[in-house]
C-alpha positions as CSV (number, residue, x, y, z in Angstrom):
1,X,179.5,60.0,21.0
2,X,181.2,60.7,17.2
3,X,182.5,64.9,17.8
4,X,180.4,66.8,15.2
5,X,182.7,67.9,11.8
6,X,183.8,70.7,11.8
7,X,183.4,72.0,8.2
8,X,186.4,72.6,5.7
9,X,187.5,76.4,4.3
10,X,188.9,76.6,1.5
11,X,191.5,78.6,0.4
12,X,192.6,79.8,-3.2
13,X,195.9,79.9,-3.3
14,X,196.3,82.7,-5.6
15,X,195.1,85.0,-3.6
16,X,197.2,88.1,-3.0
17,X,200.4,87.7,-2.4
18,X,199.9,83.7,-3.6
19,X,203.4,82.3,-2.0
20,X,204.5,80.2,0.2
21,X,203.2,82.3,3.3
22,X,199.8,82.2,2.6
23,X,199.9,78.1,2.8
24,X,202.5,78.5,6.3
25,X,199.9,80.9,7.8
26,X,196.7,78.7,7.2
27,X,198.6,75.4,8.0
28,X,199.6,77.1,11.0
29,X,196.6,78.3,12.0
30,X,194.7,75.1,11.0
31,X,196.8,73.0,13.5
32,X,196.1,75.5,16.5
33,X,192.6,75.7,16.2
34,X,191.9,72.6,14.6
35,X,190.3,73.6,11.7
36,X,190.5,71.9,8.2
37,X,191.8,73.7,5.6
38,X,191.4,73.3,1.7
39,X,194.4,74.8,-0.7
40,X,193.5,75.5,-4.3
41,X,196.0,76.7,-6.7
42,X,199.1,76.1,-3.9
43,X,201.7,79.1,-4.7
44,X,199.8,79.7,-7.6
45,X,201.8,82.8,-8.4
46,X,205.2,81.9,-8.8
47,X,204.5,80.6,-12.1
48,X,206.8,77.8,-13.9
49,X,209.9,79.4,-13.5
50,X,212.9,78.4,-11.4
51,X,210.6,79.5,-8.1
52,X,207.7,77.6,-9.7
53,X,204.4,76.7,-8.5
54,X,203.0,74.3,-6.4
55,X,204.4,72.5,-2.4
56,X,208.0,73.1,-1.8
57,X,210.5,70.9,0.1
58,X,210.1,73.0,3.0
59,X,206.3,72.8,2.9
60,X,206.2,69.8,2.9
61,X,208.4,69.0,5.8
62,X,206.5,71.6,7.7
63,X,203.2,70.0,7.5
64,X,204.2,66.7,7.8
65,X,205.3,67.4,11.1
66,X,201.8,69.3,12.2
67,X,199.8,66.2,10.2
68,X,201.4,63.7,12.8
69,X,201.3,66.3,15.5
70,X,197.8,66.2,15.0
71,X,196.7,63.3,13.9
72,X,195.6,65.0,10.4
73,X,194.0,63.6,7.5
74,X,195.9,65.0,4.4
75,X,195.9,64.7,1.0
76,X,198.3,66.6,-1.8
77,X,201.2,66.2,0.2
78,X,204.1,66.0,-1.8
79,X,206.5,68.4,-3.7
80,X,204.8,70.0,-6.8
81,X,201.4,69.5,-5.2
82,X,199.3,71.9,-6.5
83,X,195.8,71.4,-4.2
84,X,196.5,70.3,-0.4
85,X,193.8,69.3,2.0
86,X,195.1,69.2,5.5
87,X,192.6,68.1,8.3
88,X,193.9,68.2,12.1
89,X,192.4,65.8,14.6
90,X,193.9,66.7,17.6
91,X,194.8,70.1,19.7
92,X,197.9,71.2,20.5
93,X,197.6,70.5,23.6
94,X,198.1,66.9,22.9
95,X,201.3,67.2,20.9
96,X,201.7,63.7,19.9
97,X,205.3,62.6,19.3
98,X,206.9,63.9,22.5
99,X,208.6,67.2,23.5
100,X,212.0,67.3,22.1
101,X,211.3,67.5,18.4
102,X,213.8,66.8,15.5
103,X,212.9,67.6,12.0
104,X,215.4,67.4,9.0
105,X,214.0,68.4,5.5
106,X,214.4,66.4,2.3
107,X,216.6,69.2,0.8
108,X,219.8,71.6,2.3
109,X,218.4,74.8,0.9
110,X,215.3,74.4,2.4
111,X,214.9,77.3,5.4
112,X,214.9,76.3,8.7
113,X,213.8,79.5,9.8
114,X,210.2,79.0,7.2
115,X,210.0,75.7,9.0
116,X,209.9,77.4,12.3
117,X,207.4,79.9,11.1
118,X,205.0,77.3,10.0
119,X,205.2,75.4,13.1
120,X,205.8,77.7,16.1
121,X,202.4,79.3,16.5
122,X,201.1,75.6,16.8
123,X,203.7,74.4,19.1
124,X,203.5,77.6,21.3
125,X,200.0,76.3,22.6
126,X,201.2,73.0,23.2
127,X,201.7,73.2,27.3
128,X,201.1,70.9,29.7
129,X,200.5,71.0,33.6
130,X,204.1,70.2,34.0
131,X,204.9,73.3,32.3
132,X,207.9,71.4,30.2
133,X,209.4,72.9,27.6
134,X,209.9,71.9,23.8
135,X,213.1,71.3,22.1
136,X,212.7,71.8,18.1
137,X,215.8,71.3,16.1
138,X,215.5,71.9,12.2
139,X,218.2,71.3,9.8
140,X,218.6,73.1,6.4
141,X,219.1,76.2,5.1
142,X,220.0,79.1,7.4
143,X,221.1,81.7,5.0
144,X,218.1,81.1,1.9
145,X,216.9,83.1,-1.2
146,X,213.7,84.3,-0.6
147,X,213.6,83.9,3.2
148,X,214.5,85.1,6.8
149,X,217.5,84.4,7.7
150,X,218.9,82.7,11.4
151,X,220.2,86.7,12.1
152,X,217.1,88.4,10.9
153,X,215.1,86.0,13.2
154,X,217.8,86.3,16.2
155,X,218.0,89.7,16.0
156,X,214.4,91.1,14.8
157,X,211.7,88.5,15.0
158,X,211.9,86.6,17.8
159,X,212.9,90.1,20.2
160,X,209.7,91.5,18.4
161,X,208.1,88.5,20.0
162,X,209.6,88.4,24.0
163,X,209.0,92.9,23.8
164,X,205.3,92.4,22.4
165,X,203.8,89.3,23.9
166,X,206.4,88.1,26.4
167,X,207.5,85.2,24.2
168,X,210.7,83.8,25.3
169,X,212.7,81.7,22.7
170,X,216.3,80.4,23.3
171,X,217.8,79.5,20.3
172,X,221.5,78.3,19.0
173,X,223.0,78.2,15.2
174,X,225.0,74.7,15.2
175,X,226.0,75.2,11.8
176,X,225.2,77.4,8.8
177,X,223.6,76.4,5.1
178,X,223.0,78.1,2.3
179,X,221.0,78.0,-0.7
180,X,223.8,79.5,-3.0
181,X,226.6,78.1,-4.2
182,X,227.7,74.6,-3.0
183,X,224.3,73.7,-1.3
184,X,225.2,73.2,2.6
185,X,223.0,72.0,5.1
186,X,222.8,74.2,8.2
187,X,221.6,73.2,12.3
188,X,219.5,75.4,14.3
189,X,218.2,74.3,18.0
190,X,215.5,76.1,19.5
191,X,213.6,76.2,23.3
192,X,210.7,77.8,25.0
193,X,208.1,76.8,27.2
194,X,204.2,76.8,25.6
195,X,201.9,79.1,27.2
196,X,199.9,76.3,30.0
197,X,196.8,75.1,29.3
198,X,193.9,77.8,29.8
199,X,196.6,80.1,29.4
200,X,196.2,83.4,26.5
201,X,199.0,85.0,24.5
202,X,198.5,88.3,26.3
203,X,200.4,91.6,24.5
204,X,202.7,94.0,26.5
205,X,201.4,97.4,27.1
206,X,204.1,100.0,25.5
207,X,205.6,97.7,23.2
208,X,203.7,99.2,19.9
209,X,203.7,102.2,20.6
210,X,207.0,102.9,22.5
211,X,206.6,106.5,23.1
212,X,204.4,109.5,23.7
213,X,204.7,111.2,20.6
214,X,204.7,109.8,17.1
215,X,206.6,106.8,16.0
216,X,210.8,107.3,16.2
217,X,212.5,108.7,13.0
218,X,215.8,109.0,12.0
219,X,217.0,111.1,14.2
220,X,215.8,108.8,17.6
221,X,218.2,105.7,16.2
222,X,220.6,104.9,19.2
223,X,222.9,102.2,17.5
224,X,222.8,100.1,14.3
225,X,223.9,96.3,14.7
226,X,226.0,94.9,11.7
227,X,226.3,91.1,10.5
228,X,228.0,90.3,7.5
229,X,228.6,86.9,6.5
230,X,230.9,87.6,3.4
231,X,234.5,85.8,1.7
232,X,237.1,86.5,4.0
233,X,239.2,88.9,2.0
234,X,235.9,91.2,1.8
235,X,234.9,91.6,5.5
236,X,237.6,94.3,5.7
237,X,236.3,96.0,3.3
238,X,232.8,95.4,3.5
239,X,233.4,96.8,7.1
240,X,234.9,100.0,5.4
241,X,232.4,100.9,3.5
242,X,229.4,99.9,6.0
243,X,231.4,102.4,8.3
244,X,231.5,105.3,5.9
245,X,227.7,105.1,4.4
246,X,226.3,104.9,8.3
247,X,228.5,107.3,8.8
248,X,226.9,109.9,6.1
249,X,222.9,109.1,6.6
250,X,223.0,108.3,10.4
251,X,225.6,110.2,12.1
252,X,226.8,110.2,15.5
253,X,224.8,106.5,15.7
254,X,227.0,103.8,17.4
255,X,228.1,100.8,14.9
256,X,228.1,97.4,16.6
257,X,229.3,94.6,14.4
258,X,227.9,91.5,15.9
259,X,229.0,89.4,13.6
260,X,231.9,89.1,11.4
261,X,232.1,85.7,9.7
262,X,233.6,83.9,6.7
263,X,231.4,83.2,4.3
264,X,233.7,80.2,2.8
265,X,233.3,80.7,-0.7
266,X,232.4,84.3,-3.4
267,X,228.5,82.6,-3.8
268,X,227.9,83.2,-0.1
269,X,227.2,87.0,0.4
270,X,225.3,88.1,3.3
271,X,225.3,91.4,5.5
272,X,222.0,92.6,8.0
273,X,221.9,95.9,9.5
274,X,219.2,96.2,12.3
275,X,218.5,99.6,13.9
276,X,217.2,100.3,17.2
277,X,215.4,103.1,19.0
278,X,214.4,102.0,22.1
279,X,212.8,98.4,22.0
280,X,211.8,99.1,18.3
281,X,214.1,97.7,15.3
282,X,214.8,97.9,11.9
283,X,216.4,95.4,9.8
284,X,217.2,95.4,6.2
285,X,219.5,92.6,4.5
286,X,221.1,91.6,1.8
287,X,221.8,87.7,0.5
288,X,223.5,87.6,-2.9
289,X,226.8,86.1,-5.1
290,X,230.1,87.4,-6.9
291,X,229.6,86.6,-10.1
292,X,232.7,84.8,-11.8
293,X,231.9,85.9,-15.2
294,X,235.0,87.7,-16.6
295,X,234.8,91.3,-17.5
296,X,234.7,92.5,-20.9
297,X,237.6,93.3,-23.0
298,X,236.3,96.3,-24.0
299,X,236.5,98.7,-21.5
300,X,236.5,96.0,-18.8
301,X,232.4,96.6,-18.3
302,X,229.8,93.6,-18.4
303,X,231.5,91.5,-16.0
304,X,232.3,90.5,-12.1
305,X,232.8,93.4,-9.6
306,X,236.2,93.8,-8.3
307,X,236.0,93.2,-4.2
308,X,235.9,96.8,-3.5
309,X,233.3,98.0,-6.3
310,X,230.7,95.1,-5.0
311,X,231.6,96.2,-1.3
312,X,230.6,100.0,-1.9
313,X,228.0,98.9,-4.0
314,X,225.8,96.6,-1.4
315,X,227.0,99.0,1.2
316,X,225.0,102.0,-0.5
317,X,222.1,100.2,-1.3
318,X,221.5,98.2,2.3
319,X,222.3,101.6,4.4
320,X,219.4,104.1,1.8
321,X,217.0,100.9,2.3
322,X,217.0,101.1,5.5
323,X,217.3,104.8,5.8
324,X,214.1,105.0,4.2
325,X,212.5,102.1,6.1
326,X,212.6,103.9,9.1
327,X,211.8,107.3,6.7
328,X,208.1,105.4,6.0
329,X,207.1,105.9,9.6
330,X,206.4,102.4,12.1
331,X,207.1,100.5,14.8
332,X,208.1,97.5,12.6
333,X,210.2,96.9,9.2
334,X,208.0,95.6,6.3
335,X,209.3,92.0,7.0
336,X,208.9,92.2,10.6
337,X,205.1,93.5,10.7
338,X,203.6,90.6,8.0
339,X,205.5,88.1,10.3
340,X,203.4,89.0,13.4
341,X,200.2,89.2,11.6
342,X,199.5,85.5,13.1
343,X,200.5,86.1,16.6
344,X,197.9,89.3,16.5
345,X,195.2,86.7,14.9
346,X,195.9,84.2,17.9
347,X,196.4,86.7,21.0
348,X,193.8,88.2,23.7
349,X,192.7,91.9,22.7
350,X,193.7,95.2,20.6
351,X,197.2,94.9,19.0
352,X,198.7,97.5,16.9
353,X,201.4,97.5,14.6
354,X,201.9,99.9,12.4
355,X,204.4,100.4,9.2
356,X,203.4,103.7,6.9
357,X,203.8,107.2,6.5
358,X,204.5,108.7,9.2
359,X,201.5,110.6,11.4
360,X,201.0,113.0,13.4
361,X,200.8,112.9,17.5
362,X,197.1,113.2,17.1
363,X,196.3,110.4,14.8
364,X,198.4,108.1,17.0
365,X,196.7,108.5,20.3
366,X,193.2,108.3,18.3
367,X,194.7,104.7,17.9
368,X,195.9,104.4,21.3
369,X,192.4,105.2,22.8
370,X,191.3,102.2,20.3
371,X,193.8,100.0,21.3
372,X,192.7,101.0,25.1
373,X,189.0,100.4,24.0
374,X,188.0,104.0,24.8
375,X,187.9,105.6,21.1
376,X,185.4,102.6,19.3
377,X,183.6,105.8,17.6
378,X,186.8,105.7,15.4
379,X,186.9,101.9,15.0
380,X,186.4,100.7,11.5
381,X,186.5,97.4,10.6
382,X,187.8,96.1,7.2
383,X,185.8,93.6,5.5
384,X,188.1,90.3,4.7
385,X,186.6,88.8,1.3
386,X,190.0,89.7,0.1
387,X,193.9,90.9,0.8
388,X,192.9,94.1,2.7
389,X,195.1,96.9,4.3
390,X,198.2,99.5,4.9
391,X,201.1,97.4,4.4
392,X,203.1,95.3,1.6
393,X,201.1,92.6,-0.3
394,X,202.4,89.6,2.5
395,X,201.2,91.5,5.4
396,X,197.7,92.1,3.5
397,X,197.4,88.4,2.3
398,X,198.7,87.1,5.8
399,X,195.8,89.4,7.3
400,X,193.2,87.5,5.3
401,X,194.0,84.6,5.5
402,X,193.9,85.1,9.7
403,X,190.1,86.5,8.5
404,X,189.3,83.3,6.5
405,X,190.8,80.2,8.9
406,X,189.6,82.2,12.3
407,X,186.6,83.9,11.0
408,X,184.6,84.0,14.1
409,X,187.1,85.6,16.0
410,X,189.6,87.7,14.8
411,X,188.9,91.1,13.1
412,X,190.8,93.9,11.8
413,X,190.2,97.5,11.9
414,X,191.7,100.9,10.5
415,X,193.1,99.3,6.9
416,X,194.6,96.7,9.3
417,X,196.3,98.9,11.8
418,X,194.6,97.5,14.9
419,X,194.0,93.5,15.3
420,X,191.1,92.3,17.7
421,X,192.6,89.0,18.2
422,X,190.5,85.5,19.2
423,X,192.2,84.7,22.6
424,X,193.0,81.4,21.8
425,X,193.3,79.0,24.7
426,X,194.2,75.1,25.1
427,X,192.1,73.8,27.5
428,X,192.9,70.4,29.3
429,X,192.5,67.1,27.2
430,X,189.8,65.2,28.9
């Protein structure tokens, strides 16, 4: 008996934020549920210039993993593609091509941690009865323009994930690359076992709203974890000046430095901070170079920083960003909260979390009796013919286009604070 077709969606790729992300989310999302998915206008934002428009390297290599993973029908895959049909044939729960995965993509600037983004959510529901676990090892970039990096993701994202939903992710850098500079390809191994067959990804109570009063502030940070990646002779002093900024806007907070690395070279400039209060977290980062253009002769302006000038310069910026961060109000950084928009999509029930000003005790446990299912008088949910929300333009794109490839299931209320997700669940291949 021929299975009855499923009918395609189609995206525009445009739409809202119109990156990268919006084509990682549906191909994601399309692989899991096994829903074809149309692409229109692929990164139709980024224009012509050096970003440009259309499939990426690490686009590519993404979905031509999930297209044999599944079995897919695709068409418009290749870099510069501008319109991609991608048609999965198979659940995860099939995963063809065995359990210990090794993907390399065409280029070494191309992140390995936008890789994993594009296919964890499909290989997280690929468990079997054995209950075996998946090896995936991507090489690439680590360290990337426009991307997560491997510390943002150790350190924020995947922490996010084991505190929220009980996620568990092992992971190992084997070698760091970068996008600036001398391209260098980077290693990084990861393991977890899928959720089994039948099985939901169920949220922790607590985890988005960690206490009893309104969201921590300033004043509830408990430590501040530093990793700077930076040319040797500036990690002194790029230490010195972290010190002294923390020091001034959060005082009396314990300074880790976790990691303290040689970048190998003046094009490789990278430093994270990541605040905690409780199991919430902040993080706020910097990638950039040293520019070897000479200074002027007139009054020395116009050219490269001496060490110590571009030290206390980052340093001042990175520690106000993320003073303010936490100053908006939230459980989540702006990176961190687009970034779970698709595990909210995929998961069983209410989910919540929530990056703004900051609000009053009473307006947070109105949302706690919604997330409990006891305040629905309150609920209001969004419509999703477009980007729609509270949050930065990625988290309101990524929350549409949850709306458009799971339409029957997931639904948003409260500007997108609260996500009624669709349960998804992997039942056993016949």
């Amino acid at each position: 008996m021929q299975r009855k077709k499923t009918p395609i969606i189609e995206l525009d790729g445009q739409t809202g934020e119109g990156g990268g992300q919006l084509v990682r989310i549906a191909c994601a999302l399309a692989a899991v549920a096994t829903q074809p998915v149309r692409i229109i206008n692929v990164r139709g934002n980024r224009g012509d210039g050096p970003r440009g428009g259309g499939l990426k390297s690490q686009h590519v290599t993404a979905i031509d993993y999930l297209a044999k993973a599944t079995g897919a029908d695709v068409d418009g895959l290749s870099i510069g593609s501008r319109t991609l049909e991608f048609r999965p044939q198979l659940r995860p729960s099939s995963l063809a091509g065995g359990r210990n995965i090794k993907i390399a993509a065409d280029s070494p600037a191309a992140s390995t941690m936008l890789i994993f983004q594009a296919l964890f959510p499909f290989l997280l529901f690929a468990g079997n009865d054995k209950n075996e676990p998946i090896t995936l090892d991507i090489s690439g970039g680590t360290n990337v323009s426009f991307s997560l990096s491997y510390e943002y993701l150790d350190q924020v994202l995947l922490p996010a994930l084991q505190d929220g939903f009980g996620v568990q992710v092992e992971r190992k850098l084997l070698a760091r690359g970068w996008s600036l500079g001398r391209q260098q390809r980077g290693r990084v191994q990861f393991k977890f076992k899928p959720l089994k067959p039948g099985e939901a990804l169920t949220p922790r109570e607590g985890y988005a709203f960690a206490r009893e009063g309104p969201v921590p502030v300033v004043e509830d940070v408990e430590r501040i974890d530093v990793s700077m990646i930076v040319p040797g002779h500036m990690l002194d002093l790029m230490r010195d000046a972290l010190v002294g900024d923390l020091d001034q806007l959060f005082p009396e907070v314990d300074v880790e430095f976790k990691v303290e690395e040689d970048s190998g070279a003046e094009s490789r400039i990278y430093v994270l901070l990541v605040a905690h209060a409780g199991n919430v977290r902040w993080g706020r980062d910097v990638l950039t170079s040293r520019s070897k253009k000479p200074a002027s002769r007139k009054g020395g302006s116009g050219g490269a920083q001496t060490a110590i000038s571009l030290c206390a310069t980052l340093s001042r910026k990175l520690v106000k960003e993320l003073y303010e961060e936490i100053s908006t109000g939230g459980v989540v950084d702006e990176h961190l909260q687009d970034q779970l928009v698709v595990f909210q999509a995929l998961a069983e029930g209410r989910t919540s979390f929530p990056r703004g000003d900051a609000k009053d005790g009473l307006e947070f446990k109105m949302e706690r009796l919604d997330i409990a299912g006891n305040g629905n008088g309150t609920m209001r949910k969004e419509k999703a013919d477009k980007p729609f929300g509270d949050g930065s333009m990625h988290t309101t794109t990524a929350r549409w286009v949850t709306a458009q490839v799971l339409p029957a299931g997931v639904a948003w209320y409260n500007k997108g604070a609260i996500c009624e997700g669709v349960g998804m669940r992997m039942e056993k291949e016949a």
